[in-house]
Rosetta silent file (secondary structure, phi, psi, omega in degrees, C-alpha in Angstrom):
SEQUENCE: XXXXXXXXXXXXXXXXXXXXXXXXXXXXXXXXXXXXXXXXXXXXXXXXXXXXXXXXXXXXXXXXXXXXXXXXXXXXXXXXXXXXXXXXXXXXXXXXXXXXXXXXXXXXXXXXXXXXXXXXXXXXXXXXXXXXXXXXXXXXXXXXXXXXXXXXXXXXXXXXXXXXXXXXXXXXXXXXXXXXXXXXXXXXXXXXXXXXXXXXXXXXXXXXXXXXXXXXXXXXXXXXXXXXXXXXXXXXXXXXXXXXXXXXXXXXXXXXXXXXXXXXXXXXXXXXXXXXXXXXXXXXXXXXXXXXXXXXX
SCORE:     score description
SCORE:     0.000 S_00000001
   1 L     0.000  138.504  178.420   19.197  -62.098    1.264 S_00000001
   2 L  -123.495  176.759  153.973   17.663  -58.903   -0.561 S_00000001
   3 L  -160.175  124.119 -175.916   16.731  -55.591    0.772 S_00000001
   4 L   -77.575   90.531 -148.062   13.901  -53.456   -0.057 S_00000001
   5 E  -122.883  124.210  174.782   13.696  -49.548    0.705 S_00000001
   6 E  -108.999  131.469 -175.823   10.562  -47.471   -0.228 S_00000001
   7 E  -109.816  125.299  167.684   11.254  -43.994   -1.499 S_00000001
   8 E   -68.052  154.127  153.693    8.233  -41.038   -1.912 S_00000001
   9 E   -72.660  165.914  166.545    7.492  -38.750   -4.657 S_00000001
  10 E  -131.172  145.376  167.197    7.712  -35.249   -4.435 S_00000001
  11 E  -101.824  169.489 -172.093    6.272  -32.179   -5.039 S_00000001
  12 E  -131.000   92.036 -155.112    7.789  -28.442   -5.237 S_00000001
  13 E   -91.246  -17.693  141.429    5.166  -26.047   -2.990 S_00000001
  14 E  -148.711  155.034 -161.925    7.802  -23.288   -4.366 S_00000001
  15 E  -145.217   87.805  148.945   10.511  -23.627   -7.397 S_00000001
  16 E  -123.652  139.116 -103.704   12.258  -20.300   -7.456 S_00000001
  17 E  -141.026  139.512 -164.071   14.473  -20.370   -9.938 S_00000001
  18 L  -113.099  136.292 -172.735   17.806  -18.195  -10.289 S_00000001
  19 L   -61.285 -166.794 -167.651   19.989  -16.699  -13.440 S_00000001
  20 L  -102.357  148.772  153.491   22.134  -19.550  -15.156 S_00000001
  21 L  -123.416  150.277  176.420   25.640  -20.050  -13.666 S_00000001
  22 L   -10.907  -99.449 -171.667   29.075  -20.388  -15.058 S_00000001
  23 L   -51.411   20.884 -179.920   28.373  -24.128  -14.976 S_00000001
  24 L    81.099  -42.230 -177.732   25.001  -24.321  -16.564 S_00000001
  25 L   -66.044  157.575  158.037   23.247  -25.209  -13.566 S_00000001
  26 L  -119.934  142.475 -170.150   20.973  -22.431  -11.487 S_00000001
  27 L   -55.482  140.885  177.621   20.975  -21.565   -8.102 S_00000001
  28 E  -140.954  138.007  167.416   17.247  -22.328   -6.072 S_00000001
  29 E   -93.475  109.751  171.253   14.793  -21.972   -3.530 S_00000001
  30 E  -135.280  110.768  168.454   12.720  -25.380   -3.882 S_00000001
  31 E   -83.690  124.087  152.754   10.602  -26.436   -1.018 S_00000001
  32 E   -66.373  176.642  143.408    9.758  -30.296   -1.177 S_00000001
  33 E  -167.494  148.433  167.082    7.312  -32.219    0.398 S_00000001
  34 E  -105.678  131.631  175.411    7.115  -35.784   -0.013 S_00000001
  35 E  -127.756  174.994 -168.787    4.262  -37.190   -0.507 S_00000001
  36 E   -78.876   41.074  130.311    3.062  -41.157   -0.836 S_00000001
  37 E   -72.603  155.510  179.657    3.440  -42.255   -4.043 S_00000001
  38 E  -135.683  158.346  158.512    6.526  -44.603   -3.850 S_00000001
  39 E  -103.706  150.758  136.791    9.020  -46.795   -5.919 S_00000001
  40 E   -56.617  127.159  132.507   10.513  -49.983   -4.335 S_00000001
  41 E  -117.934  152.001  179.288   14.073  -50.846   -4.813 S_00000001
  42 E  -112.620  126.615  166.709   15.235  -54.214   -4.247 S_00000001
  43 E  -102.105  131.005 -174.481   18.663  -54.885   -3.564 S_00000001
  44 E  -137.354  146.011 -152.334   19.908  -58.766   -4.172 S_00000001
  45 E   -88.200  171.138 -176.179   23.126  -59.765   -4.208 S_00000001
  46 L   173.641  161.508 -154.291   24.372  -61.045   -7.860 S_00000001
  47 L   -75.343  -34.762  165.187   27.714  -61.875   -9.926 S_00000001
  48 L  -148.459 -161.786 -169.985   27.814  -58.147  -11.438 S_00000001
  49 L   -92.348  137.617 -133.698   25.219  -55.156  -11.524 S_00000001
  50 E  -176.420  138.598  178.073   22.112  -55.337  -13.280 S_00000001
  51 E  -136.472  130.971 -171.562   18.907  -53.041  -13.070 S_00000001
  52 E  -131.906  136.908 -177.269   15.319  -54.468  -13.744 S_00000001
  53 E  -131.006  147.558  167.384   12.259  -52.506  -13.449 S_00000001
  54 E  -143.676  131.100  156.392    8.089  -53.380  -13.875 S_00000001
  55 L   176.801 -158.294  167.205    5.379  -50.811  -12.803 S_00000001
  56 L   -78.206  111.067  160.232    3.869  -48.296  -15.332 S_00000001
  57 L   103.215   52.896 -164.744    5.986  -47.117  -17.938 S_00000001
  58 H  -110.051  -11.997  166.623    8.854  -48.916  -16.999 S_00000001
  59 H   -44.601  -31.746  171.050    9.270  -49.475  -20.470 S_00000001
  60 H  -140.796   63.241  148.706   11.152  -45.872  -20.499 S_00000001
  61 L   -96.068  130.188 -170.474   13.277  -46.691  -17.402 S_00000001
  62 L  -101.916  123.612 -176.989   16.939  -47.072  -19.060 S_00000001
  63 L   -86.941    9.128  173.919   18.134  -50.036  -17.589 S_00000001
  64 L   -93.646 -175.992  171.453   21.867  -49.243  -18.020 S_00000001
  65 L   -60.727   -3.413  162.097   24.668  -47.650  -15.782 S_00000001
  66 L   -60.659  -32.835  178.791   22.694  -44.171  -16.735 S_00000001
  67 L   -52.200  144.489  169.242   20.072  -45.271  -14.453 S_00000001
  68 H  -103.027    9.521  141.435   20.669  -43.663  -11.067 S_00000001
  69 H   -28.689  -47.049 -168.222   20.043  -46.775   -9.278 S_00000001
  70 H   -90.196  -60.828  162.747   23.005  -47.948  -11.072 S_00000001
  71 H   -22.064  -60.341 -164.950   24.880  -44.578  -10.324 S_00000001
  72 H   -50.008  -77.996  160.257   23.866  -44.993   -6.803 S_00000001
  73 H    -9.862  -78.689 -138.459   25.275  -48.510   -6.510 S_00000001
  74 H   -87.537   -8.139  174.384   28.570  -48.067   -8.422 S_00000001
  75 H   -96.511   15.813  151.980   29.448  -44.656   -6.302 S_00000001
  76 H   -91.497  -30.522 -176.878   29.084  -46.661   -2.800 S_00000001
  77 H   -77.347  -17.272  177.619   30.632  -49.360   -3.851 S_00000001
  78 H   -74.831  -64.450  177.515   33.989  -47.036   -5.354 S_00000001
  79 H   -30.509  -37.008 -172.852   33.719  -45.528   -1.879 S_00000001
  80 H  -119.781   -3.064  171.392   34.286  -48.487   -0.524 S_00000001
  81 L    89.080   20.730  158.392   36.083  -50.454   -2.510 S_00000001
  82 L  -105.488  151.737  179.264   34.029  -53.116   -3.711 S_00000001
  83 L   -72.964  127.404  170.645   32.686  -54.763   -6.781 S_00000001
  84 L   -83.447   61.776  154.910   28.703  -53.677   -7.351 S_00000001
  85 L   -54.875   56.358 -173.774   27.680  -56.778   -7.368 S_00000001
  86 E  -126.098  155.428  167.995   23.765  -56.328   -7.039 S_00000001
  87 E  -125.290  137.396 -139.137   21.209  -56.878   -8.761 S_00000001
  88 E  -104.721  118.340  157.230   18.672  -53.634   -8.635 S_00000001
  89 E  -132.100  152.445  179.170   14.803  -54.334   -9.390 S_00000001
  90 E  -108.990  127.174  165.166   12.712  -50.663   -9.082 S_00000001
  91 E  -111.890  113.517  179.875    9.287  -51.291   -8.735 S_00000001
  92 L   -45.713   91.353  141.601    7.498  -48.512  -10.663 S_00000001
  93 L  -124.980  -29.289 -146.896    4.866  -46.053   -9.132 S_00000001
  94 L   -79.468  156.142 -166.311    6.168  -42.567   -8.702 S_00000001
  95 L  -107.281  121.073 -140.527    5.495  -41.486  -12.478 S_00000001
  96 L   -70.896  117.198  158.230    8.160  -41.776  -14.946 S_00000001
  97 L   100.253  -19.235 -174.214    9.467  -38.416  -16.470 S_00000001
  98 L   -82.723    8.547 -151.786    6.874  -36.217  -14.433 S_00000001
  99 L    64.888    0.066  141.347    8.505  -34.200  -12.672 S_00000001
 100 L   -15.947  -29.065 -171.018    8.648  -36.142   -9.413 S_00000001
 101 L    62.656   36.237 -169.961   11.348  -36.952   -8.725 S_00000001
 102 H   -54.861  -83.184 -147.550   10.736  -40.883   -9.724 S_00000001
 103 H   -78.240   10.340  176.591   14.576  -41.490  -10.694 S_00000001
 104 H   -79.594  -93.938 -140.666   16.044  -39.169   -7.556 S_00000001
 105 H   -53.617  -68.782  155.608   13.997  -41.742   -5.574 S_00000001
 106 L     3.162  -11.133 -178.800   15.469  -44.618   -7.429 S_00000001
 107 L  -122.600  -51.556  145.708   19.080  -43.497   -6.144 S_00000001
 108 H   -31.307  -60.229 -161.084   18.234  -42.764   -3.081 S_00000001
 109 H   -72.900   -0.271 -168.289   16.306  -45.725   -2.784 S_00000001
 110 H  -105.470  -29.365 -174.748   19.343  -47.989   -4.429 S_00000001
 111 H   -74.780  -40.593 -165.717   22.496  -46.384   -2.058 S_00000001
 112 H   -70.078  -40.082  177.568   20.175  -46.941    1.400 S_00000001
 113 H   -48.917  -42.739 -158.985   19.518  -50.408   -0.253 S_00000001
 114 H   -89.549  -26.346  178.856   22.809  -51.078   -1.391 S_00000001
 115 H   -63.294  -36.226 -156.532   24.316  -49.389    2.108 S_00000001
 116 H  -118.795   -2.514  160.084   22.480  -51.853    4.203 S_00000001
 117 H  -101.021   -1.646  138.643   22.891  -55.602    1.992 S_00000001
 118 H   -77.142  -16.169 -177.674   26.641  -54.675    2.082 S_00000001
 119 L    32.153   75.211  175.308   26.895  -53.281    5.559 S_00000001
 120 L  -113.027    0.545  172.351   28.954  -50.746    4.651 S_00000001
 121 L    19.020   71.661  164.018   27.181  -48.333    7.327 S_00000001
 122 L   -43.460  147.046  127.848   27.499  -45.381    5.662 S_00000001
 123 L   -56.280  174.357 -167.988   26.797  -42.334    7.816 S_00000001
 124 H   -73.279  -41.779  148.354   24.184  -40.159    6.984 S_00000001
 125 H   -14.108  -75.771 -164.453   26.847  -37.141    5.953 S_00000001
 126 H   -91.026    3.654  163.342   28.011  -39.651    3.400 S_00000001
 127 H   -75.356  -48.906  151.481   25.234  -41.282    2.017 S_00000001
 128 H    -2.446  -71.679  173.709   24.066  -37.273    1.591 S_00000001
 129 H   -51.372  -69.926 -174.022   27.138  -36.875   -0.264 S_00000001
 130 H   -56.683  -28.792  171.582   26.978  -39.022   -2.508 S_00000001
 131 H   -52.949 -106.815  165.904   23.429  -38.133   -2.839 S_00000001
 132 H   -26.402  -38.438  170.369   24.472  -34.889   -4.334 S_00000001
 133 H   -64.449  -34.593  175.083   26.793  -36.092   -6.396 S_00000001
 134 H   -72.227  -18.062 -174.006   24.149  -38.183   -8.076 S_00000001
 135 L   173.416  157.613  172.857   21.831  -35.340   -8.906 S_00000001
 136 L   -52.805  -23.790 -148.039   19.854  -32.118   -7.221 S_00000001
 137 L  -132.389    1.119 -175.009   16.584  -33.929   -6.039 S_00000001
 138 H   -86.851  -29.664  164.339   18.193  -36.852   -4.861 S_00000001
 139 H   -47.556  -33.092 -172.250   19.330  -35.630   -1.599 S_00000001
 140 H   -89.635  -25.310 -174.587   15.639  -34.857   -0.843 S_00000001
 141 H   -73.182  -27.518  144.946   14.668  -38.361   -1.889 S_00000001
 142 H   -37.195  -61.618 -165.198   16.997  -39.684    1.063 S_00000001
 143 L   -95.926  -77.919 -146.204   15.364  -37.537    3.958 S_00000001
 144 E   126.082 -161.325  178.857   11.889  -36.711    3.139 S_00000001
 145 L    28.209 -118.465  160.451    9.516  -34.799    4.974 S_00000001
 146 L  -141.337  158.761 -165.149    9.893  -30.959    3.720 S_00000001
 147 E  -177.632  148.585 -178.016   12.753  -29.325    3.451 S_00000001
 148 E  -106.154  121.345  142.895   13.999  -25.717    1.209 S_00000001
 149 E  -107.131  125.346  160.096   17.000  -27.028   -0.909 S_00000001
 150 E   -84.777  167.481  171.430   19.165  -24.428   -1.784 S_00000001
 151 E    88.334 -149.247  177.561   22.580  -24.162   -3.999 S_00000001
 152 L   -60.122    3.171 -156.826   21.124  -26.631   -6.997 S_00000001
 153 L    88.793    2.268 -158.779   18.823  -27.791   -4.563 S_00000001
 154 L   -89.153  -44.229 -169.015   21.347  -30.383   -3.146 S_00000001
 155 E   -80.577  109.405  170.200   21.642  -28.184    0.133 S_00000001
 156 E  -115.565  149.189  178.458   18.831  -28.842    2.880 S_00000001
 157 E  -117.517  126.226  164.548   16.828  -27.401    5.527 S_00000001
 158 E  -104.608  169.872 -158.477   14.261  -29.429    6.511 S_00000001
 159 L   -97.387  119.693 -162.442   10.954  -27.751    7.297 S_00000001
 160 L  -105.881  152.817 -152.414    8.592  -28.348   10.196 S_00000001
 161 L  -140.771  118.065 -163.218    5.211  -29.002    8.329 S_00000001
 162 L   -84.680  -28.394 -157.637    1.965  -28.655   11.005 S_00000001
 163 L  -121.333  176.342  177.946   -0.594  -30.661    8.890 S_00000001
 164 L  -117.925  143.573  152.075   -1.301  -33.582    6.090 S_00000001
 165 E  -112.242  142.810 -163.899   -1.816  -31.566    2.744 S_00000001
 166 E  -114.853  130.724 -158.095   -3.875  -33.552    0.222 S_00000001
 167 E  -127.654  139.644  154.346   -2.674  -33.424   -3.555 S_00000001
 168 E  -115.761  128.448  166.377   -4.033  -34.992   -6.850 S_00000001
 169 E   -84.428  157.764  173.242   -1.652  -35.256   -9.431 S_00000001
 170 E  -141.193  126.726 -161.617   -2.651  -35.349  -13.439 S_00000001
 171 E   -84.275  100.939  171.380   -0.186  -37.591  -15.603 S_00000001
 172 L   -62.541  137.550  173.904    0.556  -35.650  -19.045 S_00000001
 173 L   -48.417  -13.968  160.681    0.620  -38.003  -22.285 S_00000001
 174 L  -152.223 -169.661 -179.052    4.193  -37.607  -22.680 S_00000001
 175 L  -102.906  156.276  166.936    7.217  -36.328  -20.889 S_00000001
 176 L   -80.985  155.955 -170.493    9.236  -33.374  -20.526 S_00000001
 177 L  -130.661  124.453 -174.179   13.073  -33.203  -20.550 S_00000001
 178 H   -82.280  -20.467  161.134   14.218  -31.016  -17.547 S_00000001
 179 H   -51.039  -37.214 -169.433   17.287  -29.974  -19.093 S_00000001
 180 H   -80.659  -45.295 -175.341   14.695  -28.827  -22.020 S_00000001
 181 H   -91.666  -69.325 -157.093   12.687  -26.602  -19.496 S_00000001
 182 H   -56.930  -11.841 -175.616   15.592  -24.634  -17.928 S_00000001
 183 H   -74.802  -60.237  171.310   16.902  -24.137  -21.317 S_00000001
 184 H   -44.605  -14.675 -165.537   13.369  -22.463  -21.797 S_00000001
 185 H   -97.981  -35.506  163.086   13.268  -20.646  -18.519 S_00000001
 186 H   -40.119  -43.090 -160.104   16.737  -19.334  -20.009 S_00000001
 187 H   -95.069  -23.653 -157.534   15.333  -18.054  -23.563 S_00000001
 188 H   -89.204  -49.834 -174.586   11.848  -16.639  -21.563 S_00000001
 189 H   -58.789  -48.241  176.860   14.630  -14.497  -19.216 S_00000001
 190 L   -12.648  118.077  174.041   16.809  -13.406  -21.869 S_00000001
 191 L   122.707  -44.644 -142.437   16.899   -9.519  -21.440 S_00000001
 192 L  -132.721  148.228 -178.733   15.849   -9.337  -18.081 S_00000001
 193 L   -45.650  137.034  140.519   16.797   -8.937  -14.574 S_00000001
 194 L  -108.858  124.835 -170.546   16.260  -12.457  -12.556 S_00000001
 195 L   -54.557  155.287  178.188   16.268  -11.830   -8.464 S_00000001
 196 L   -68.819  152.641 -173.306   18.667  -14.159   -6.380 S_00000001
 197 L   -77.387  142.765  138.211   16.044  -17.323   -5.418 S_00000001
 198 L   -97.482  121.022  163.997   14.375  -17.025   -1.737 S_00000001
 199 L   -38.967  172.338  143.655   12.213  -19.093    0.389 S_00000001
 200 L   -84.438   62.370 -173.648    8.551  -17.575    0.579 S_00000001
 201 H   -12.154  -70.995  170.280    7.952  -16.800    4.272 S_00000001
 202 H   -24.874  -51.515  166.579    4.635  -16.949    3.495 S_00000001
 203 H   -77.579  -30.266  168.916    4.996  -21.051    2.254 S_00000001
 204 H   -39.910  -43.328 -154.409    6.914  -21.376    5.228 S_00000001
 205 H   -80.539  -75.091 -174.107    4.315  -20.008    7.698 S_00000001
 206 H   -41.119  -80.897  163.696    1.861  -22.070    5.621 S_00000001
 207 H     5.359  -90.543  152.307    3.470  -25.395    6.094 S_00000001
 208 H   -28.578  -45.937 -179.382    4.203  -25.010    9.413 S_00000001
 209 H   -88.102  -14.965  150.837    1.081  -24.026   10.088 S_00000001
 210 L    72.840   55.532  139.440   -0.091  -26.925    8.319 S_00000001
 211 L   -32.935  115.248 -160.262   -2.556  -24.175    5.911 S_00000001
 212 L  -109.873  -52.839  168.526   -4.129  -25.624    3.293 S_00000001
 213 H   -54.969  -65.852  178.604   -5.703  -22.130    2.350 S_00000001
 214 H   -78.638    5.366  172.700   -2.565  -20.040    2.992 S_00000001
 215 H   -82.199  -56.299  156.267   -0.381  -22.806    1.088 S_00000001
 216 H   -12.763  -72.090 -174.765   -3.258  -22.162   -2.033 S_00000001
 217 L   -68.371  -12.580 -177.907   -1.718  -18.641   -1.901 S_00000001
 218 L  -110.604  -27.888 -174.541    1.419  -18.866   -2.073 S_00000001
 219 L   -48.417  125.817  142.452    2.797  -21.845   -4.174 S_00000001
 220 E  -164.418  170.050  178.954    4.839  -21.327   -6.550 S_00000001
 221 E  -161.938  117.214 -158.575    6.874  -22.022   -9.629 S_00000001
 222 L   -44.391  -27.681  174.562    9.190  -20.334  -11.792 S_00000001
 223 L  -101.755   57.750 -170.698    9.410  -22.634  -14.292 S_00000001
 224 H   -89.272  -68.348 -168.394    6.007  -22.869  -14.806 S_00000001
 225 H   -71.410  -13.286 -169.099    5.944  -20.663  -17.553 S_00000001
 226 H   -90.647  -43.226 -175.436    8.734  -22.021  -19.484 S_00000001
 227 H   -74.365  -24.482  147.012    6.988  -25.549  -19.182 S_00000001
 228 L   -40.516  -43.277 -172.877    3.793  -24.149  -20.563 S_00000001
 229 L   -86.621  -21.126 -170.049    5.586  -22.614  -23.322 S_00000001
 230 L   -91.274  -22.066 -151.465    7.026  -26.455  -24.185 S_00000001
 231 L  -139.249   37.043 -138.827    3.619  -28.095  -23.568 S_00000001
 232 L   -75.174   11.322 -178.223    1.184  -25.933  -23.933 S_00000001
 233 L  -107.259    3.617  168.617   -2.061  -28.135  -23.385 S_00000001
 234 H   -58.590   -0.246  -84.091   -0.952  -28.526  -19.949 S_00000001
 235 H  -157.787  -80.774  171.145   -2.458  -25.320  -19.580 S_00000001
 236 H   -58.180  -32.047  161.519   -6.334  -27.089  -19.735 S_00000001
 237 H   -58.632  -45.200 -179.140   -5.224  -29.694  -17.101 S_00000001
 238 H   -76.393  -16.785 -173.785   -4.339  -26.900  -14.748 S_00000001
 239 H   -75.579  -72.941 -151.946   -7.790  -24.931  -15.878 S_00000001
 240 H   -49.075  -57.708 -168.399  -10.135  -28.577  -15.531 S_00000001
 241 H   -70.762  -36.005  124.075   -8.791  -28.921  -11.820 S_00000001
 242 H     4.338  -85.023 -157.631   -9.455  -25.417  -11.052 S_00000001
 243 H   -66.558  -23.782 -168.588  -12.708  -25.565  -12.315 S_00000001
 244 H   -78.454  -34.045 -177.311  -13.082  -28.670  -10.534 S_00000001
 245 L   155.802  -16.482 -147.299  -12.445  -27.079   -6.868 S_00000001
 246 L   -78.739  136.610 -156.914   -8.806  -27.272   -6.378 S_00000001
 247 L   -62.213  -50.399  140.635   -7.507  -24.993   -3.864 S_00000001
 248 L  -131.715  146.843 -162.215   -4.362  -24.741   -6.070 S_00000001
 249 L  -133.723  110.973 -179.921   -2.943  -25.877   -9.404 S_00000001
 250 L  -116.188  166.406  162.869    0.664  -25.873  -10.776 S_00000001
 251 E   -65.540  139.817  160.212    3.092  -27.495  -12.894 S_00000001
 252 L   -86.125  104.387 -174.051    5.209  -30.079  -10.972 S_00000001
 253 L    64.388 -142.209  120.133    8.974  -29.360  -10.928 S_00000001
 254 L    56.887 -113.110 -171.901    9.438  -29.498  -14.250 S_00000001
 255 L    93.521 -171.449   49.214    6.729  -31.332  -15.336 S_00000001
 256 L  -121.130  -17.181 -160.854    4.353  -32.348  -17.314 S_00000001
 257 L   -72.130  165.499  172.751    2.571  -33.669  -14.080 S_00000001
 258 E   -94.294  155.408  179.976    0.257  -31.445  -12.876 S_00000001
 259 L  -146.494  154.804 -179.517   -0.362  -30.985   -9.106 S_00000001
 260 L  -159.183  123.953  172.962   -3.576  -29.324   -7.769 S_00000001
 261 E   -50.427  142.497  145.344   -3.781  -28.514   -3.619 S_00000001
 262 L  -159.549  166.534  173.178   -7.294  -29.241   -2.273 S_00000001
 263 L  -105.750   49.895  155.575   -8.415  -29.518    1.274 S_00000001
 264 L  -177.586  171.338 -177.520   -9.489  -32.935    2.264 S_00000001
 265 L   -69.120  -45.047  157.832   -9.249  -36.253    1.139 S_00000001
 266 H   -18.418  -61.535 -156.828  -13.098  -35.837   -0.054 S_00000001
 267 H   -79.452  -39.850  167.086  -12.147  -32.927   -2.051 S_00000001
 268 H   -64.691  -10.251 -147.764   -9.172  -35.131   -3.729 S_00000001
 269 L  -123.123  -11.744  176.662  -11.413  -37.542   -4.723 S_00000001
 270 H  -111.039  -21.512  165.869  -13.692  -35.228   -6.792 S_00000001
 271 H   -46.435  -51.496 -155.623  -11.070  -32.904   -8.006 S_00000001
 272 H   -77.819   -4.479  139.847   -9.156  -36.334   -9.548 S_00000001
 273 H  -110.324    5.603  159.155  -12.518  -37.243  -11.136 S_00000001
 274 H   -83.993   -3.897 -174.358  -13.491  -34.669  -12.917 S_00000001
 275 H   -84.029  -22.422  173.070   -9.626  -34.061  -14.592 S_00000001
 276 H   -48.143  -41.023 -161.162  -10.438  -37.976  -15.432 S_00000001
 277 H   -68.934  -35.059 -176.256  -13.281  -36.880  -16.647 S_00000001
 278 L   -68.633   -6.025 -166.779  -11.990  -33.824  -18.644 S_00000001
 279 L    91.742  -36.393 -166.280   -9.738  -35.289  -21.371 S_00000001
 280 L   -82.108  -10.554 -168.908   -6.926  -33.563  -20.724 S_00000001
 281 L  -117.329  174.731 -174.826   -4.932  -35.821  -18.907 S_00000001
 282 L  -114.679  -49.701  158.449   -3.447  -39.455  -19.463 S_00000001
 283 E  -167.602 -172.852 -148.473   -4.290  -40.486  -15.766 S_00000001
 284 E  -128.025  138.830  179.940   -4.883  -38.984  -12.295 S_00000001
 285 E  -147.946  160.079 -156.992   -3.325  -39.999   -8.929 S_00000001
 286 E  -139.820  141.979  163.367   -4.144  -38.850   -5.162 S_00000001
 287 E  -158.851 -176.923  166.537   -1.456  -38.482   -2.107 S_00000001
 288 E  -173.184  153.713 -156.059   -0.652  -36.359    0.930 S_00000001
 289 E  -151.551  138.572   27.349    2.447  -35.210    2.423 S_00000001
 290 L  -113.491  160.201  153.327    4.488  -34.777    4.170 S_00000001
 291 L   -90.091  174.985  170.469    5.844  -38.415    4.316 S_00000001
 292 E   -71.440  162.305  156.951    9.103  -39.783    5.040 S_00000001
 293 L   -57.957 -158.490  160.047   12.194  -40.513    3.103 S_00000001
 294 L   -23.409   81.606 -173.101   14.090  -43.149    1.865 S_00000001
 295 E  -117.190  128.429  158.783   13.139  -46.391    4.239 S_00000001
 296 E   -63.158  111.420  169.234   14.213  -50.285    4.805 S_00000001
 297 L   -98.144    0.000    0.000   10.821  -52.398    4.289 S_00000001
């Protein structure tokens, strides 16, 4: 018996961003939304725990207990007091490194896997938990929809979201190390006041309101500039989609992906060929959000 649970990417419609705290981490306002790119995980039972991956790029998916697949795994089974005897395959779409949340959903998508071929019927509370413990974004890769995490991001509200908003992503040629950008949004502050993080009424409103236009206006994200300053040719990916029509265009999380609003699926389909078109990018992908979380397929 296996079991197979597909987990969305995400996007960050605002990433405000907080001074550093005693423990290196910063405090946040991050509205998801999930939208439909997905990974697979497969859970199958097996004599000890093992993680296998194939999709694009999976070549730099670390296939060890660093993975949080493997994380995921070995803190339900310590919960419960079993050997993690699974064996893990990820099937690769959400894009590796982009800011995405690809390996949140991978932990998510390995505890609800791992939760329901041991039928160890976790509650929701505790898979959550643990869920935090593996990382900030992982919690959101479990529920889904939209939702402001606060604290590290770990803490959720979900969101009521009126509309489908339609996104094309643009894949940068190499990756970013997120640890690497807050260290940057740190050296950019240096000096200077930074305000405690807030929701944006205004993306709220928008959301809700399912706004395509007033969502345009408002996104945002503080580490934007810090990711810019690491990457700087991301800079003509967000200009080409612009230029192309895009309602709005930001850095993802992170990054390097690029994200650029537009309002219709039409309108997705000619923004994401002209950034093909433009050079600037490694490759181009289309969704809309919001979708669900973490699911048994």
């Amino acid at each position: 018996m296996s079991v197979t649970v597909r987990v969305p990417a995400k996007v960050n419609v605002q990433l405000a961003v907080g001074a550093a705290r005693p423990d290196g981490f910063h405090d946040l306002a991050n509205v998801f939304l999930a939208v439909g790119l997905y990974d697979e995980v497969t859970a199958t039972p097996a004599e000890e725990l093992r993680i296998t991956c194939a999709g694009p790029d999976a070549d730099r998916v670390p296939l060890d207990r660093t993975n949080l697949a493997a994380r995921a795994a070995l803190a339900l089974a310590e919960r419960y007091g079993r050997e993690p005897a699974v064996h893990l395959h990820i099937a690769k779409d959400i894009p590796v490194a982009g800011g995405m949340a690809g390996g949140s959903a991978d932990g998510a998508g390995a505890l609800l896997a791992c939760d329901a071929l041991w039928g160890t019927h976790a509650s929701r509370a505790e898979l959550l938990d643990i869920c935090a413990e593996l990382g900030s974004d992982v919690p959101f890769s479990l529920v889904g929809g939209a939702a402001l995490g606060t604290g590290r991001g770990e803490r959720l509200t979900p969101l009521e979201v009126g509309g489908t908003f339609h996104w094309v992503f643009a894949m940068a040629g190499r990756g970013l190390s997120t640890p690497a950008v807050f260290r940057e949004f740190d050296r950019l502050a240096e000096g200077r006041e930074i305000p405690e993080p807030v929701a944006s009424e205004d993306v709220l409103e928008a959301l809700a309101k399912g706004d395509a236009d007033a969502l345009a206006a408002a996104v945002t994200n503080d580490l934007e500039p810090a990711a810019l300053s690491l990457y700087p040719e991301l800079a003509d990916t967000l200009a080409a989609g612009r230029a192309a029509g895009a309602l709005a265009a930001l850095v993802s999380g992170s990054g390097p992906t690029t994200a650029f609003l537009v309002r219709d699926g039409a309108s997705a389909d000619v923004v994401a060929e002209a950034l093909r078109a433009s050079g600037t990018c490694r490759s181009v992908r289309v969704a809309s959000g919001a979708v669900a979380g973490a699911t048994v397929v």
